[in-house]
C-alpha positions, -999 to +999 in steps of 0.1 A: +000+000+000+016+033-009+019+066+011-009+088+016+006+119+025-004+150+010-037+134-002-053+162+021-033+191-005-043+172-030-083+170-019-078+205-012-064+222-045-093+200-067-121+210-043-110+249-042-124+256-076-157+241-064-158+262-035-152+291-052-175+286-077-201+282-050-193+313-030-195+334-064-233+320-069-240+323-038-228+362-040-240+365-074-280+357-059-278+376-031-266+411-052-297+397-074-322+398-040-305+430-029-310+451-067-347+436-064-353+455-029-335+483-046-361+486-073-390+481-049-383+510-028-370+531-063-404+520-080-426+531-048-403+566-048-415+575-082-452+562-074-452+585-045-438+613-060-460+608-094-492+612-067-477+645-057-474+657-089-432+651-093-417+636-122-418+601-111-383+590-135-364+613-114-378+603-076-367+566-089-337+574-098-327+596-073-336+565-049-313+542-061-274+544-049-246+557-074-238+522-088-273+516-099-278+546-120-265+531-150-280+497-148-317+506-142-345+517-165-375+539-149-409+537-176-437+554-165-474+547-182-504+564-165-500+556-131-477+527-125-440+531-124-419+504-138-383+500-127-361+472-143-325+470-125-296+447-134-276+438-102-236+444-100-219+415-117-188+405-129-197+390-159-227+412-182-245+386-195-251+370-162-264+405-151-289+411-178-303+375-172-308+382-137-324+417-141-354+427-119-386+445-125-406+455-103-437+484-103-457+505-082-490+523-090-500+555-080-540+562-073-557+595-077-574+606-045-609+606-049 
């Protein structure tokens, strides 16, 4: 039977990838949750401020942090505010398949 020293290096440098690989996902989903709260609380900005007469685009907009406000789109059609938001990402085309939409809708008072 031969020597089995270093099999634990050895376990170690082939599982690394896998781990890594994990922890990116795992990363990867949670910036996807966190740009979906993002454009909740942007999407009910613009609602609120579209009630008060405002420009609803700008409210949503001016709701989301610096690093967002290049990777969201604000539509506005009668009363609901649309906001789509792609989450930080390394790669783009992981971003833009995890992009969020979300939309909040603004009633008249009566």
């Amino acid at each position: 039977m031969g020597s089995e020293r270093g099999q634990a290096s050895v376990e170690l440098v082939a599982g690394l990838p896998a781990l890594l690989l994990a922890g990116l996902l795992a990363l990867q989903l949670l910036a996807a949750g966190y740009a979906l709260t993002l454009a909740d609380g942007a999407a009910e900005a613009g609602a609120l401020a579209l009630a008060s007469g405002r420009p609803a685009a700008n409210a949503a907009r001016d709701a989301l942090p610096g690093w967002a406000k290049d990777d969201v789109s604000v539509a506005v059609n009668g009363g609901r505010v649309t906001v789509r938001l792609r989450p930080p990402s390394p790669l783009r085309s992981v971003a833009n398949r995890l992009e969020v939409t979300t939309s909040a809708v603004a009633r008249p008072e009566k």
